[in-house]
C-alpha angles and dihedrals in degrees: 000000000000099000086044083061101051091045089060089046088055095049089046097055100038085051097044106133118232123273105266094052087062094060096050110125117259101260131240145243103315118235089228094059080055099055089049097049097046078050094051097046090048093048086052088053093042093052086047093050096050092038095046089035096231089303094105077070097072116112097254085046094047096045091039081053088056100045091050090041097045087038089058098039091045096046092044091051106083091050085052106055091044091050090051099042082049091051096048090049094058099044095047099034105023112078112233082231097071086068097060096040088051093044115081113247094232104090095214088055095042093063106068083035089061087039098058087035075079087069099065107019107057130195135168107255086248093062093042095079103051088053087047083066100042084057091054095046091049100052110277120132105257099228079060085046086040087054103040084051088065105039101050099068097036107045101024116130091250091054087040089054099051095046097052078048093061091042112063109152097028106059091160088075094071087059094046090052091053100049094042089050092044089047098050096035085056093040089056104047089043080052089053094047081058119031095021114122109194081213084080095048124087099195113226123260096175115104114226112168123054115352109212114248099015123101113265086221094061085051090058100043079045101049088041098048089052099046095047108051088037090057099038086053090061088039092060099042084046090050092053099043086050086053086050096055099045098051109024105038112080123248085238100062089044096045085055083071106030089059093061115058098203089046083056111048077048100052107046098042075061092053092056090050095065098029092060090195115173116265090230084062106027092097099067092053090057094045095053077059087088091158090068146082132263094237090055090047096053086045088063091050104049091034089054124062078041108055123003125136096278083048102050081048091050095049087050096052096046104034107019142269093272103048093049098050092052096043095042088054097050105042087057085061093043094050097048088049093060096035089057085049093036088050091047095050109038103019 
């Protein structure tokens, strides 16, 4: 473990940019996530069209599409704003050190530690990447970075709460959340100690955390600014897909997959997949699912803030194409599998 570590200190500093490099702004909503949202949005409206046959456009189903969209985007706001301040906090004022002096330096230990760190040190899942990559640099052992990447998003106190929020009547749902992400999140990092090959992995040379020099205050204006307005983007195309669904698609074609359990789980952690909804916000979309069940529902919820299309991007970016097709693969199955035994046991 240790001269893992001092190899990665090495890399780090031999790979370390210039510094001006170092001082670039964050950067801003792509255009190409731009160009894939506005895709995705027009392909929703497309498959409704053609399903609903033109009718969903009717002024009661028009205005009934924008009560259901602007009650989700307004309900899931608030839990937007505060995950995003939260996340911006810990990656301008919280050393990336405190992570590895907390974490055991037994790898096997150190996996469900970083898992349940998600519990108390929230992020959005846009941000989690980027610190995932700040731990490995730093000397954690990346199946512990690749954990806590998971966890964060899914089982932090924001995403908890507004869940709890969306589910009024079924409190049992946020447990069930939290036992499906922790087990998945530590599945996958235990899978990664076994079958992980660090041909697959690009370490990462980007620095995410303090920049030397800059005011920790402007960090945080910058880091909140980006994820916000990355993530409120996605809120707002997730809302309106979700809209879409629930007016537009007939009972019928939705009741073809409600019916089957297995055709439901799948669907709809598809579904999150494509959507990319934050996970501060995700929980409103599934509750607004009402023809499903609530194993489906709890599928798009823990699938989600792990493995959805900007993720599958980011991972590529930071870690390499060939890292973030494998575990991207391999956390959906992972994830099914516990929310059907999550479902079974607690729902």
């Amino acid at each position: 473990m240790e001269s893992t570590q001092g190899s990665t200190e090495g890399l780090t500093s031999t790979a370390q940019p210039p510094p001006t490099a170092e001082r670039t702004p964050r950067p801003t909503l792509s255009a190409a996530a731009v160009i894939s949202g506005a895709l995705s949005a027009a392909a929703a409206v497309g498959v409704a069209w053609a399903l609903g046959a033109g009718e969903w456009l009717t002024p009661p189903a028009f205005r009934a599409w924008q009560t259901v969209c602007v009650a989700i985007a307004v309900q899931a706001l608030p839990f937007l704003v505060l995950g995003t301040l939260v996340s911006g906090a810990i990656n301008a004022f919280v050393p990336a050190h405190v992570f590895s002096r907390l974490l055991p330096r037994k790898p096997a230990l150190a996996v469900p530690v970083a898992s349940a760190a998600g519990v108390v040190l929230p992020g959005c899942e846009c941000a989690s990447v980027p610190v995932a990559g700040s731990l490995i640099r730093r000397g954690v052992t990346p199946a512990a970075a690749f954990a806590f990447l998971l966890s964060a998003p899914a089982v932090n106190p924001v995403v908890l709460v507004a869940t709890a929020v969306a589910f009024p009547a079924a409190p049992e749902m946020v447990a069930a959340r939290l036992v499906a992400s922790l087990a998945t999140a530590a599945a996958m990092g235990w899978l990664w100690l076994r079958f992980g090959r660090e041909r697959w992995l690009r370490m990462p040379a980007r620095h995410t955390g303090h920049r030397e020099g800059e005011s920790r205050v402007s960090e945080f204006r910058r880091g909140f600014q980006h994820d916000f307005l990355h993530a409120g983007g996605f809120l707002v195309l997730g809302a309106m897909a979700a809209a879409t669904f629930n007016v537009a698609v007939p009972d019928s074609v939705l009741q073809t997959f409600a019916d089957h359990t297995w055709l439901s789980v799948l669907f709809l952690a598809g579904l999150a997949i494509l959507l990319a909804v934050c996970s501060e916000a995700d929980a409103f979309v599934a509750a607004s699912l009402t023809g499903f069940s609530p194993t489906a529902r709890l599928a798009f919820m823990v699938v989600g803030p792990m493995v959805d299309v900007k993720l599958i991007a980011l991972q590529a970016g930071t870690f390499g194409r060939s890292f973030a097709l494998r575990f991207s693969a391999a956390t959906v199955v992972v994830a099914v599998a516990a929310t059907f035994v999550t479902g079974w046991w607690l729902l």
